[in-house]
Biopython code that builds the backbone (N, CA, C, O; Angstrom):
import numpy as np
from Bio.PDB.StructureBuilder import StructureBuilder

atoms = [
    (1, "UNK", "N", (52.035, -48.777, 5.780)),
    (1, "UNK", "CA", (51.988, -47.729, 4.764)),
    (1, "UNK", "C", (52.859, -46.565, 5.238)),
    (1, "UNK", "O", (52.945, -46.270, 6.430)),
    (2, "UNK", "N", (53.696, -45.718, 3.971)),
    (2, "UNK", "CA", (54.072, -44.811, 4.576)),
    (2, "UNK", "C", (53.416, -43.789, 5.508)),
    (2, "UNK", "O", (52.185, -43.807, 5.471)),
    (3, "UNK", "N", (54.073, -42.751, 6.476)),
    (3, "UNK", "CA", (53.234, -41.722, 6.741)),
    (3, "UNK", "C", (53.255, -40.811, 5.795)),
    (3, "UNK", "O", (54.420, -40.596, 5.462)),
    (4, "UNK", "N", (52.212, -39.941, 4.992)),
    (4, "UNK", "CA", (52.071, -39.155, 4.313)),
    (4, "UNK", "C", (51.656, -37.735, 4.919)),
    (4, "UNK", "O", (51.307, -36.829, 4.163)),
    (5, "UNK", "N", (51.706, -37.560, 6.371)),
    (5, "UNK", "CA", (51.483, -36.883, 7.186)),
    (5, "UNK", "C", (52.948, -35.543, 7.473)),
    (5, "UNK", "O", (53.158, -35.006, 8.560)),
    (6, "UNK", "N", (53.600, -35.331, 6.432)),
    (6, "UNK", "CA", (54.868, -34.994, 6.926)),
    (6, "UNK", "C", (54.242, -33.287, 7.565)),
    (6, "UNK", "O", (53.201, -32.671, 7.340)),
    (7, "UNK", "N", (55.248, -33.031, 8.275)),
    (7, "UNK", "CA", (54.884, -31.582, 8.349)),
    (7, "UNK", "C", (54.564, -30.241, 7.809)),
    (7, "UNK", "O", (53.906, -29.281, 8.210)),
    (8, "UNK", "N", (55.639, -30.664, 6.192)),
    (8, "UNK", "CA", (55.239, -29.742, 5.146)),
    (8, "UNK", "C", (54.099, -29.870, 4.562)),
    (8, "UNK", "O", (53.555, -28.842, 4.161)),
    (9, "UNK", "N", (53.460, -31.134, 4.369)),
    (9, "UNK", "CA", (52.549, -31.593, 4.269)),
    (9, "UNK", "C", (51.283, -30.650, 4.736)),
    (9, "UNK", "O", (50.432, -29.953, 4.184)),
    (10, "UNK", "N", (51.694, -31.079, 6.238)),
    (10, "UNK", "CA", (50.483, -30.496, 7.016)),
    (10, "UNK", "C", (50.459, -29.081, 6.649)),
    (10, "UNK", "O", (49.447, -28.682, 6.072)),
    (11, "UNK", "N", (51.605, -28.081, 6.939)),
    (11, "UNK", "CA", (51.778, -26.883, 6.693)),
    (11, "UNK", "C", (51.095, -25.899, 5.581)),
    (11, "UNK", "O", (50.505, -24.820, 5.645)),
    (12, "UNK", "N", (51.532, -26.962, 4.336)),
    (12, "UNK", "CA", (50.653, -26.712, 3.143)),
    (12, "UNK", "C", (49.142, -26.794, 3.375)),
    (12, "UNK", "O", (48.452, -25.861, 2.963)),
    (13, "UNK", "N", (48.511, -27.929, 4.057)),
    (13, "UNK", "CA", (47.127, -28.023, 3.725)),
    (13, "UNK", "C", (46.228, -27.180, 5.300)),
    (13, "UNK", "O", (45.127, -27.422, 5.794)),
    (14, "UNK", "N", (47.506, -25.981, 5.764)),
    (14, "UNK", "CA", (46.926, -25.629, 6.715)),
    (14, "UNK", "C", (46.874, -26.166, 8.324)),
    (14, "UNK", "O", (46.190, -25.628, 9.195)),
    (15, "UNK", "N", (47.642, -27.202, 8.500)),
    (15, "UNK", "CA", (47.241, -27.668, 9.973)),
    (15, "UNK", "C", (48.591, -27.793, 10.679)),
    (15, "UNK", "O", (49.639, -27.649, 10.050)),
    (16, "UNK", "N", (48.567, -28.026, 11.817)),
    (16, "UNK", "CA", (49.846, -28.506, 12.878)),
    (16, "UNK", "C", (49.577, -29.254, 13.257)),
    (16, "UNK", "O", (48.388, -29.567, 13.314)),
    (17, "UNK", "N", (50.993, -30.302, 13.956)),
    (17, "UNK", "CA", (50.879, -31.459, 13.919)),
    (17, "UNK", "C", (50.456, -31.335, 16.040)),
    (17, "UNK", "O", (50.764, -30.367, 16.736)),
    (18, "UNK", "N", (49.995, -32.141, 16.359)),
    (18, "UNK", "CA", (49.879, -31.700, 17.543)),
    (18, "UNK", "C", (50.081, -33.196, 18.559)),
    (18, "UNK", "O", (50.196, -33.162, 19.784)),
    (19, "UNK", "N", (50.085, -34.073, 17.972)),
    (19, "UNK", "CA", (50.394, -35.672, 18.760)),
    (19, "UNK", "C", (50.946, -36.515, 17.760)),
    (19, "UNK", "O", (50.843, -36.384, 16.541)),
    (20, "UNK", "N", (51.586, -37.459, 18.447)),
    (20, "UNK", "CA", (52.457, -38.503, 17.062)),
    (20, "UNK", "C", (52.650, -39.167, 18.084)),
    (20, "UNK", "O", (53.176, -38.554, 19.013)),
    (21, "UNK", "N", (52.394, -40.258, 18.244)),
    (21, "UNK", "CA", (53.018, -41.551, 18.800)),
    (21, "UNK", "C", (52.702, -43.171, 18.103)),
    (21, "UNK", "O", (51.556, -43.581, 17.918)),
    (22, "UNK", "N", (53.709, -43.814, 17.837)),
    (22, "UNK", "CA", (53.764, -44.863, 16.926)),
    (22, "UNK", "C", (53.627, -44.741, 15.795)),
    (22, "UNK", "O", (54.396, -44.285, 14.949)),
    (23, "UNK", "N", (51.972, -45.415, 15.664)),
    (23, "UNK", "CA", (51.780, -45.028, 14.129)),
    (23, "UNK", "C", (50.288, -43.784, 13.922)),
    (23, "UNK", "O", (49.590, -43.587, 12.927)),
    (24, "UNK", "N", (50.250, -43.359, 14.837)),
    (24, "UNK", "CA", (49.028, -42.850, 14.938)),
    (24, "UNK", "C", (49.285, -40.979, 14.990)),
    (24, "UNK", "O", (50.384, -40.650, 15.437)),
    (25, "UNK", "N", (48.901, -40.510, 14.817)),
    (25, "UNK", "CA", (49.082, -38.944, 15.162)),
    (25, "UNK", "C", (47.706, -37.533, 14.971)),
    (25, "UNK", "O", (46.902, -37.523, 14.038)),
    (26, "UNK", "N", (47.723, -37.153, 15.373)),
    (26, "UNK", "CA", (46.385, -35.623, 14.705)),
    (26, "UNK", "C", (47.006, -34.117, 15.112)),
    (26, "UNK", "O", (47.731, -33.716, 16.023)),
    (27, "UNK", "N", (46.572, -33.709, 14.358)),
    (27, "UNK", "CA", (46.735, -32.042, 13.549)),
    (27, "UNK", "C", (45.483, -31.362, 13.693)),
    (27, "UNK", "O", (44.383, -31.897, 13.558)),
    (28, "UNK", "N", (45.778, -29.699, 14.079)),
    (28, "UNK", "CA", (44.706, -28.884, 14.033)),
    (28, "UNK", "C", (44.765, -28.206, 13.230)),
    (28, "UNK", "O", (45.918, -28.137, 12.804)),
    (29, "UNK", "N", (44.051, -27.563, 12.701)),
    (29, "UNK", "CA", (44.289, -26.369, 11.699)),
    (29, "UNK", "C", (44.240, -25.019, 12.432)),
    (29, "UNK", "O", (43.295, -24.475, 13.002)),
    (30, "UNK", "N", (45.898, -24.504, 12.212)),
    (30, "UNK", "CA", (45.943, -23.588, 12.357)),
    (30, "UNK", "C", (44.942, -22.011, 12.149)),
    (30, "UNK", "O", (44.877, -21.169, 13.044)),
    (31, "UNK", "N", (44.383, -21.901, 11.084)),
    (31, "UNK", "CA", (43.390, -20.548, 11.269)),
    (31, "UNK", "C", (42.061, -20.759, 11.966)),
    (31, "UNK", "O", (41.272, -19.964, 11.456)),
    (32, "UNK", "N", (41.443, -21.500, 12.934)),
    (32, "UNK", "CA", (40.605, -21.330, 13.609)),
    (32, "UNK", "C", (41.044, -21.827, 14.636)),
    (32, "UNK", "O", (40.202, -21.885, 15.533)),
    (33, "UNK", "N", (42.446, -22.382, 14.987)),
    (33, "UNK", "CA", (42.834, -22.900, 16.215)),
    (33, "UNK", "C", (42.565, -23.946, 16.807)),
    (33, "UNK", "O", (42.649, -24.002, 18.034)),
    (34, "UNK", "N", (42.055, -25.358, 15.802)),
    (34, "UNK", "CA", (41.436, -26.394, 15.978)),
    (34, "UNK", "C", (39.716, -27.214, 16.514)),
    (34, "UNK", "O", (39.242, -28.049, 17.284)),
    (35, "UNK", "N", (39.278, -26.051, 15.251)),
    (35, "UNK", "CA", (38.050, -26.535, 15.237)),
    (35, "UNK", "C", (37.736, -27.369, 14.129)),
    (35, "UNK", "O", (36.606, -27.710, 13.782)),
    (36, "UNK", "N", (39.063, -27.741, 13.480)),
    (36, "UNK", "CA", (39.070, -29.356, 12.115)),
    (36, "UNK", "C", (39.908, -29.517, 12.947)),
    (36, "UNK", "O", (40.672, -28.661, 13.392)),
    (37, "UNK", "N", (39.812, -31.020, 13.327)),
    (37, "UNK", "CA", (41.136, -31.731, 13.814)),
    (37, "UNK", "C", (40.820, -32.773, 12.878)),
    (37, "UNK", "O", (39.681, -33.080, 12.527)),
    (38, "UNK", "N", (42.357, -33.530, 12.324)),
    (38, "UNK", "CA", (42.684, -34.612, 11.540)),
    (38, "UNK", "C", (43.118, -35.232, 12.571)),
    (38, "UNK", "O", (43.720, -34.635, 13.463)),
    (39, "UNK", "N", (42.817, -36.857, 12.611)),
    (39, "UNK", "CA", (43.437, -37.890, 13.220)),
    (39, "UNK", "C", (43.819, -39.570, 12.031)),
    (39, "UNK", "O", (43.227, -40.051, 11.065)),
    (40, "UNK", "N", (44.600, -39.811, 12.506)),
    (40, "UNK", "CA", (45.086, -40.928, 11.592)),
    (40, "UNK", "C", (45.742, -42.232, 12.536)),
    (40, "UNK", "O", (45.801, -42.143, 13.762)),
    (41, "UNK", "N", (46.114, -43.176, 11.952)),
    (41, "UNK", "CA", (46.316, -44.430, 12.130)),
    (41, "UNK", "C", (47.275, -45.372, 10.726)),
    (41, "UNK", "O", (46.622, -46.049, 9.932)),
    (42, "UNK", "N", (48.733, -45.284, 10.609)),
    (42, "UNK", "CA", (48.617, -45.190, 9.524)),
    (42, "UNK", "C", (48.531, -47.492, 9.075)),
    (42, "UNK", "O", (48.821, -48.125, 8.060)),
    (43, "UNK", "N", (48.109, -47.838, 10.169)),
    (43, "UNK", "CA", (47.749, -49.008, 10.252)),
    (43, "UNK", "C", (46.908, -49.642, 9.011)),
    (43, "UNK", "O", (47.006, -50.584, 8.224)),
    (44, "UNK", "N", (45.953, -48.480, 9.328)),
    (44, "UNK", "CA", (44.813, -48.622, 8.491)),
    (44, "UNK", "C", (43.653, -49.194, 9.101)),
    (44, "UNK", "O", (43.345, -49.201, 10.293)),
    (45, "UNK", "N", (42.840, -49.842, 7.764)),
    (45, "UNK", "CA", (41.855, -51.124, 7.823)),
    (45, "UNK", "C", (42.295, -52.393, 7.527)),
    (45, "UNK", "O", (43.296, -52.274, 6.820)),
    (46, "UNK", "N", (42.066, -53.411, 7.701)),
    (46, "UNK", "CA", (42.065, -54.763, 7.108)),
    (46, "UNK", "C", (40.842, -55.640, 5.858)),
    (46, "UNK", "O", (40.889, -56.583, 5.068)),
    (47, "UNK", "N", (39.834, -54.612, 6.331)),
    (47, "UNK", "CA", (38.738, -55.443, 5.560)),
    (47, "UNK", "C", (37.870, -54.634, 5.722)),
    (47, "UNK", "O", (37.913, -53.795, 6.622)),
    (48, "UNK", "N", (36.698, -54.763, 4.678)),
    (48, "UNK", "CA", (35.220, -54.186, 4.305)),
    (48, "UNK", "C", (34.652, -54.516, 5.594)),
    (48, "UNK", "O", (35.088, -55.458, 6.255)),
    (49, "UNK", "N", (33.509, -53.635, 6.057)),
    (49, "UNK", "CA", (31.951, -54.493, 6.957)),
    (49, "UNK", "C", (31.611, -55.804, 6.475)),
    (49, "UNK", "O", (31.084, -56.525, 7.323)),
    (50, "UNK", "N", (31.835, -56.469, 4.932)),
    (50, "UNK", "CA", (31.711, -57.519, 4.230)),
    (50, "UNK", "C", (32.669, -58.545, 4.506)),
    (50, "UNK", "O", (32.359, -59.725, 4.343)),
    (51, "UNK", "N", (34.063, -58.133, 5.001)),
    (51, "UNK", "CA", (35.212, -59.007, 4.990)),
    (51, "UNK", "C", (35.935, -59.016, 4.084)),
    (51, "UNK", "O", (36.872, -59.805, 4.194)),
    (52, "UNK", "N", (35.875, -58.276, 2.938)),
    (52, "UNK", "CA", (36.477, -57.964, 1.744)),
    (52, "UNK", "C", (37.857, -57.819, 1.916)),
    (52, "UNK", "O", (37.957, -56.789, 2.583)),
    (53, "UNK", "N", (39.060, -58.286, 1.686)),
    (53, "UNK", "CA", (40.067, -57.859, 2.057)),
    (53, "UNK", "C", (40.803, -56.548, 1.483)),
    (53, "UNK", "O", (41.077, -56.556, 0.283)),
    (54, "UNK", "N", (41.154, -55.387, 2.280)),
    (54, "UNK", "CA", (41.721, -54.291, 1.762)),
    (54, "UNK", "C", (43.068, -54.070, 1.209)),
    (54, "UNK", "O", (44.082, -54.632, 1.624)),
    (55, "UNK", "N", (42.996, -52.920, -0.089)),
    (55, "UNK", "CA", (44.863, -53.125, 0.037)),
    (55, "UNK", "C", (45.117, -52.111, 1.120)),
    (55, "UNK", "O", (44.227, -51.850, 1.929)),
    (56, "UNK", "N", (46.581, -51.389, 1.180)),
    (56, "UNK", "CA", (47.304, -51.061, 1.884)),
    (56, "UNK", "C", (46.559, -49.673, 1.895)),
    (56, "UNK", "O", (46.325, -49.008, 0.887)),
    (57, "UNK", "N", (46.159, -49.274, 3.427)),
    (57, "UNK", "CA", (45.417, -47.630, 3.721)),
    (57, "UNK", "C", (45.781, -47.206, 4.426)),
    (57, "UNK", "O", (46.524, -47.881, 5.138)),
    (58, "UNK", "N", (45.560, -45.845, 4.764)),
    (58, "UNK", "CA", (45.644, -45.365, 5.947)),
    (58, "UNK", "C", (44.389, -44.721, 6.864)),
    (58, "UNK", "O", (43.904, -43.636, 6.545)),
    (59, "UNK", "N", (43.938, -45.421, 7.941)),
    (59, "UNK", "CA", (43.100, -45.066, 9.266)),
    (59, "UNK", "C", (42.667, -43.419, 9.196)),
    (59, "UNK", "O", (43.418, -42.619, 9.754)),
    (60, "UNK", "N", (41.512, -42.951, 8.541)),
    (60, "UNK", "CA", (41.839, -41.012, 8.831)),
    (60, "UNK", "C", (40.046, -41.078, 9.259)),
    (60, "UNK", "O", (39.176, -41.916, 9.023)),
    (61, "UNK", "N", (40.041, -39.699, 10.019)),
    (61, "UNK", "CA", (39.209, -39.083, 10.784)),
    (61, "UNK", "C", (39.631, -37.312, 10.349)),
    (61, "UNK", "O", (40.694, -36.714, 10.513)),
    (62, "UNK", "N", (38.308, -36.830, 9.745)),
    (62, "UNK", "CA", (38.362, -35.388, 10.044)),
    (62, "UNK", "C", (37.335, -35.179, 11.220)),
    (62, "UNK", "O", (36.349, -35.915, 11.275)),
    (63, "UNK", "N", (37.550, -34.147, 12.207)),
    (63, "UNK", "CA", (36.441, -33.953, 13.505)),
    (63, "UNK", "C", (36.251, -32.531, 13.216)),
    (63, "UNK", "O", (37.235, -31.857, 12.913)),
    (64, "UNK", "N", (35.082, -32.004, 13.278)),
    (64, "UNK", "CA", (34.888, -30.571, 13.732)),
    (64, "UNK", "C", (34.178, -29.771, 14.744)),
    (64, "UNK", "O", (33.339, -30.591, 15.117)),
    (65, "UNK", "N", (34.023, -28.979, 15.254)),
    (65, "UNK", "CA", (33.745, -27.944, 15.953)),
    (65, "UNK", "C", (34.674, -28.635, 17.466)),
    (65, "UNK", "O", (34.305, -29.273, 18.452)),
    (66, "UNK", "N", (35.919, -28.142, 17.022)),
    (66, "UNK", "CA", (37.080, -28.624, 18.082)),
    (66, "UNK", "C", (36.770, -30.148, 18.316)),
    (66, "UNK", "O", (36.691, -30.272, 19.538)),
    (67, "UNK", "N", (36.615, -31.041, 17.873)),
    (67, "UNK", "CA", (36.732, -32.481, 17.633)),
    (67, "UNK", "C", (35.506, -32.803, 18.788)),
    (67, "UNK", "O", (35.669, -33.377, 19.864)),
    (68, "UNK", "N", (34.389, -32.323, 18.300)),
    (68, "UNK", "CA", (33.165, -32.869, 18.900)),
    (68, "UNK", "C", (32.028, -33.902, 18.071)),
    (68, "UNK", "O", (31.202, -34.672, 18.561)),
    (69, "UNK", "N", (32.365, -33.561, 16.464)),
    (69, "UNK", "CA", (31.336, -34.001, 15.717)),
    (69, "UNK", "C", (32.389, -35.014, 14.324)),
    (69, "UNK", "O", (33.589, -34.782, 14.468)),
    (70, "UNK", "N", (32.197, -35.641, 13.566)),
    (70, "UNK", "CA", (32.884, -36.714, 12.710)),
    (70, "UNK", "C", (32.210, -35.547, 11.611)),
    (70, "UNK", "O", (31.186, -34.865, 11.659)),
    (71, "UNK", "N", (33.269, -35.675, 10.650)),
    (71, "UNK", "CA", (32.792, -34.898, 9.291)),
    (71, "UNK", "C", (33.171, -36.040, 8.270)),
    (71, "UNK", "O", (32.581, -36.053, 7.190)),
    (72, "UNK", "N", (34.165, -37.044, 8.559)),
    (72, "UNK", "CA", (34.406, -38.148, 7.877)),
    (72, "UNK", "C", (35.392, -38.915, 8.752)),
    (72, "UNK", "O", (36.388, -38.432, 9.290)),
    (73, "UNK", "N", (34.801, -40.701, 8.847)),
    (73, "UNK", "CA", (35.894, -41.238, 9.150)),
    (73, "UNK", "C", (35.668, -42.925, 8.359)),
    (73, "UNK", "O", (34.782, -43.777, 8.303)),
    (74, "UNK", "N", (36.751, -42.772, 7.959)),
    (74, "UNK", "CA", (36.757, -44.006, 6.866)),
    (74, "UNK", "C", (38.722, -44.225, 6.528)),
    (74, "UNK", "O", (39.606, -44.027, 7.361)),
    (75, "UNK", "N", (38.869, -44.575, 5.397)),
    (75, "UNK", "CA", (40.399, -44.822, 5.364)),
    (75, "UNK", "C", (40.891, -43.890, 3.716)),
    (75, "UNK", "O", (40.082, -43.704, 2.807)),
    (76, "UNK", "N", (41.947, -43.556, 3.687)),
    (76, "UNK", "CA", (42.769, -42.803, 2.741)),
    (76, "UNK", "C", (43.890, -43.364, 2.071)),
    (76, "UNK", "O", (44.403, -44.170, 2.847)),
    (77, "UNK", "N", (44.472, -43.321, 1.065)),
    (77, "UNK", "CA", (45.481, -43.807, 0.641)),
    (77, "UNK", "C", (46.361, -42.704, 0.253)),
    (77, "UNK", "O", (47.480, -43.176, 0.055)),
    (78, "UNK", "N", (46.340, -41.248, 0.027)),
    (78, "UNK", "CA", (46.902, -40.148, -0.450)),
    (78, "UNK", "C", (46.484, -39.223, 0.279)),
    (78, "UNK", "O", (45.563, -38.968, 1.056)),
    (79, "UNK", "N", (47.747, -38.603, -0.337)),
    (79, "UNK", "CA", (47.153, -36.651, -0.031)),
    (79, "UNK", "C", (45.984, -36.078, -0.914)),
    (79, "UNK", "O", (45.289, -35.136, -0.535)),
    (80, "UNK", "N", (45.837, -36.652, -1.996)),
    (80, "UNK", "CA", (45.403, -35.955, -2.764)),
    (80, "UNK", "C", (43.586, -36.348, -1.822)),
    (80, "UNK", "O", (42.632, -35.578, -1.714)),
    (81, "UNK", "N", (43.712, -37.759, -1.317)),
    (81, "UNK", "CA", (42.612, -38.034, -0.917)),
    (81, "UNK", "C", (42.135, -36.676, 0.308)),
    (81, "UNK", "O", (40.999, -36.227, 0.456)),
    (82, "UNK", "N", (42.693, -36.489, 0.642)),
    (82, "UNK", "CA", (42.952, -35.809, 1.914)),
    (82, "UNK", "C", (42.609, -34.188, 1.839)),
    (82, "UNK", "O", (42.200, -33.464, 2.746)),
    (83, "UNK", "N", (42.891, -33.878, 0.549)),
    (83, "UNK", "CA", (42.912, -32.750, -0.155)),
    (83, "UNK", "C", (41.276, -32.434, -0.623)),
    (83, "UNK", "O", (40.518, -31.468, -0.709)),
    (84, "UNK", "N", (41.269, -33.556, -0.803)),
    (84, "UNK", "CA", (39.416, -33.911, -1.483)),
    (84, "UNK", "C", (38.369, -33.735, -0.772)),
    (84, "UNK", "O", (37.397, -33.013, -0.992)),
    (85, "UNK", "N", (38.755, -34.900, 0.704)),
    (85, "UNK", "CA", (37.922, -34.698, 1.557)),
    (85, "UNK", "C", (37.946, -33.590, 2.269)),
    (85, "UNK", "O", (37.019, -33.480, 3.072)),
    (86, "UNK", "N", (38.776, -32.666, 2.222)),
    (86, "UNK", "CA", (39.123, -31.265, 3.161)),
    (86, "UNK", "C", (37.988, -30.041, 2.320)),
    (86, "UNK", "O", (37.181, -29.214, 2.745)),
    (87, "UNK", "N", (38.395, -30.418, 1.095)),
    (87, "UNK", "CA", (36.935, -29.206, 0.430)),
    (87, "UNK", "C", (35.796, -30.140, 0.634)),
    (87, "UNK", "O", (34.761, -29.509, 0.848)),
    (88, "UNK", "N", (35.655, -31.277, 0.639)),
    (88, "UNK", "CA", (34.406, -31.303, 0.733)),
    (88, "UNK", "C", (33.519, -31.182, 2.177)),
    (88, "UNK", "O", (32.317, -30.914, 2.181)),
    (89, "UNK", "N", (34.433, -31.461, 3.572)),
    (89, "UNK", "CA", (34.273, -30.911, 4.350)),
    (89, "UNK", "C", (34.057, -29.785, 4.873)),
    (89, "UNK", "O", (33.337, -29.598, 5.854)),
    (90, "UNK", "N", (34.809, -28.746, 4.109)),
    (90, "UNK", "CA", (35.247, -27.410, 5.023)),
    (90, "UNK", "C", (34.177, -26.815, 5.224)),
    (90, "UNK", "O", (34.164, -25.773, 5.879)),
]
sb = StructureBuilder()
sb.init_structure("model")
sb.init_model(0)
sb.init_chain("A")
sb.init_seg("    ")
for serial, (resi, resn, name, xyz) in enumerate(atoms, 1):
    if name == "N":
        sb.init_residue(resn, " ", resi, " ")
    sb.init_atom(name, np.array(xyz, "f"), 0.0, 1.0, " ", f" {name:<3s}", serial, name[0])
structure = sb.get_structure()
């Protein structure tokens, strides 16, 4: 899958990019200095807990209080997803 992770990206929804290697990378958000960290995989999943086969995702993790606690980790296909889960997190 593409990365949808670009920097303007990030910039817009508030965060910096802070690791990237391969396909994997995470971002802090800049106004608290990384107490949301985003992490991704843009690998994805392959399949449900069921075996269900998936289409094409991308691997995401929001962490908070400086990446001690999971606020969501499951898989994304958009920004807009990303956008969604960020208010419903914050």
């Amino acid at each position: 899958m593409e990365n949808i992770f670009t920097p303007e990206f990030l910039k817009e929804i508030g965060f910096k990019l802070t690791e990237e290697k391969n396909k994997c990378g995470k971002a802090i958000d800049v106004k608290t200095n990384g107490m949301t960290v985003l992490s991704w995989n843009l690998e994805g999943h392959y399949c449900t807990y069921f075996g269900e086969i998936l289409e094409p995702n991308i691997s995401f993790g929001i962490r908070k209080d400086a990446d001690t606690r999971y606020a969501f980790n499951g898989y994304i296909t958009s920004q807009d997803d990303i956008r969604m889960l960020l208010k419903m997190t914050w």
